[in-house]
C-alpha positions in Angstrom: -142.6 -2.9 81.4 -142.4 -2.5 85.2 -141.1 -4.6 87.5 -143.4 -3.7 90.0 -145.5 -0.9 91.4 -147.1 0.7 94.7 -150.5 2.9 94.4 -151.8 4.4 97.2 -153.5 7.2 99.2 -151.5 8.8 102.1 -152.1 11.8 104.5 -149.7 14.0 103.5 -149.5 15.8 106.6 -147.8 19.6 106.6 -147.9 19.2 102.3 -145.0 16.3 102.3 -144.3 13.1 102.7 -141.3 10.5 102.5 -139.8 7.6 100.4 -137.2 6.2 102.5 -134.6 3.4 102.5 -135.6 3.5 106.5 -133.0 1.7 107.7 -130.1 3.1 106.2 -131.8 6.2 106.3 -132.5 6.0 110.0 -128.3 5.0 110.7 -127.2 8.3 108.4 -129.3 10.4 110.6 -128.0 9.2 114.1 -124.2 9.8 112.7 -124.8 12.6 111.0 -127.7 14.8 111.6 -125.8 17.4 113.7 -122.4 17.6 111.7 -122.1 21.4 111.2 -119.8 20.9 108.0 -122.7 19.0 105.4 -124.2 21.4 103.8 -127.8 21.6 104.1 -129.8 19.0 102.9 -134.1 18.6 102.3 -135.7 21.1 102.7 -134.1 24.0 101.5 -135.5 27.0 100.8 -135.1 25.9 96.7 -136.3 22.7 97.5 -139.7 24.0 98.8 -140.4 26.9 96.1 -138.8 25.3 92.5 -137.4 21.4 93.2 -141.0 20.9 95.2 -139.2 17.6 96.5 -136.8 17.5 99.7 -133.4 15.2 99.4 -131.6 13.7 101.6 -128.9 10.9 101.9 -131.8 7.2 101.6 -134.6 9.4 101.5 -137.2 11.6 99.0 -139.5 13.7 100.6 -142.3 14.7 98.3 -144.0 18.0 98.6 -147.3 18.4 97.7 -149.8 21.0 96.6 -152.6 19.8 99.3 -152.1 19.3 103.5 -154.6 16.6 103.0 -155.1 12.6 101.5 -152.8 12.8 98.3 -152.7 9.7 95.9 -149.5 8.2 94.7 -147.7 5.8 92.0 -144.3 4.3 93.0 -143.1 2.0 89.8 -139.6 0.4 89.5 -138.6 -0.1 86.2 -135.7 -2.2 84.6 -134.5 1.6 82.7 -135.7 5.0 82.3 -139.3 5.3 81.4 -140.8 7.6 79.4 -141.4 10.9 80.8 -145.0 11.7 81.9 -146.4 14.1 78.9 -149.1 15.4 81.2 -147.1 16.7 84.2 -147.0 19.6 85.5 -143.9 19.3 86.8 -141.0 16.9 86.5 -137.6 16.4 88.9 -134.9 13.5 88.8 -132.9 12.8 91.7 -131.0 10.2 93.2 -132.1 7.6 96.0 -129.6 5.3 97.4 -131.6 2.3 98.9 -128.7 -0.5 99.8 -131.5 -2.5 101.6 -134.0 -2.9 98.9 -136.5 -1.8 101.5 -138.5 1.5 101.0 -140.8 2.6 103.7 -143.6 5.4 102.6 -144.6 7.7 105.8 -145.2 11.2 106.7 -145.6 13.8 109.9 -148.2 12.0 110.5 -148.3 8.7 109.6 -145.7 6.7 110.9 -143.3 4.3 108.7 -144.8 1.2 110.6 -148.4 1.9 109.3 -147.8 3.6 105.6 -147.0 1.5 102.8 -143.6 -0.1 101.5 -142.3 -2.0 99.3 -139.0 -4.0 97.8 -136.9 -2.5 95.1 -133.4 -3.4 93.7 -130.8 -2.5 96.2 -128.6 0.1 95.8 -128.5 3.2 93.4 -131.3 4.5 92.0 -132.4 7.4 90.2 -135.8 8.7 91.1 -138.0 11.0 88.9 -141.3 12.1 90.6 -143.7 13.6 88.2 -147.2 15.7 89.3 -149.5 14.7 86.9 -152.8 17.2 87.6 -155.6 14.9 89.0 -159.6 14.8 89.7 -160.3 15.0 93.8 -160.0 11.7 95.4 -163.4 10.3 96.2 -162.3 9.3 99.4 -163.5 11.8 102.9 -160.6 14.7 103.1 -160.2 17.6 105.0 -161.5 19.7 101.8 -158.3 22.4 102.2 -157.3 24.6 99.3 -155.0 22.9 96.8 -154.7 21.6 93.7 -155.2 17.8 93.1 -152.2 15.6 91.9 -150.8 12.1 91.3 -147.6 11.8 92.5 -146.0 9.6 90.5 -142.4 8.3 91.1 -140.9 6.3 88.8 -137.4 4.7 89.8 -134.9 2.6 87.9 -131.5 1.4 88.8 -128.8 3.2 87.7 -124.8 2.6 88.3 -123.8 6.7 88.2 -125.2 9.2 90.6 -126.5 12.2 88.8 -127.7 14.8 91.2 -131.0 16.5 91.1 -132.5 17.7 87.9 -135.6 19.8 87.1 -137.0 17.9 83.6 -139.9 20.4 83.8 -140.5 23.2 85.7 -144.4 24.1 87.0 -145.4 27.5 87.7 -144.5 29.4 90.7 -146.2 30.0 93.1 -147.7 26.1 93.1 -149.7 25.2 95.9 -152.1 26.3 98.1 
């Protein structure tokens, strides 16, 4: 049973957007954003064409198959859910949220205006899942694309496990 969950619709501007512990987030970027010896992080030239998710220290950035409205499903659970059997594709990763605060946003909307809500603070592990969808009935820019839920389900966890690919989709994916 979920604690709670977060549906929504949000533009994701340039295929992507975030799910961010935006504070902590924010304070790892200003200390560490130019350090020449971390090795890349986000979006990495795997991340874009196989993970299809971008990760970096408090934040997920989700890729997606449209540069248009996308619909998503944030639900934090008390343990590991199920895994979604219609997916396309499935990754685990790790999101360290020691506010308990997640912020939604992307290159175009700004944190202040998307959606957010409160999780358990601290370690989490994060699986995002695209589950093929119909086209939202909402106005969209109409691009090319395939139509997905985005569905990220996150549950505490006490061990950091690193980024896993459950399921792999086909490749090339979007567009």
């Amino acid at each position: 049973m979920p604690d709670a969950s977060l549906k929504f619709l949000i533009d994701a501007d340039h295929g992507q957007f975030y799910v961010q512990d935006l504070e902590s987030y924010d304070a790892w970027m200003a200390e560490h954003a130019m350090d020449p010896d971390l090795p890349p992080v986000g979006w990495t030239d795997e991340a874009v064409h196989i993970h299809r998710i971008g990760v970096e220290p408090h934040s997920i950035s989700v890729g997606t198959a449209r540069d248009d409205m996308v619909e998503s499903l944030i639900t934090v659970h008390t343990s590991a859910p199920m895994t979604e059997p219609t997916a396309e594709h499935i990754v685990e990763a790790d999101l360290d949220a020691p506010t308990g605060q997640l912020a939604v946003s992307s290159p175009g909307v700004h944190p202040d205006d998307g959606p957010g809500m409160t999780v358990p603070g601290g370690l989490l592990r994060a699986r995002v899942s695209y589950v093929p969808s119909e086209p939202l009935a909402v106005d969209t820019n109409g691009g090319p694309g395939e139509h997905f839920l985005y569905r990220i389900d996150l549950w505490p966890t006490d061990q950091a496990r690193g980024f896993v690919i459950l399921k792999q989709g086909p490749n090339p994916w979007a567009g």
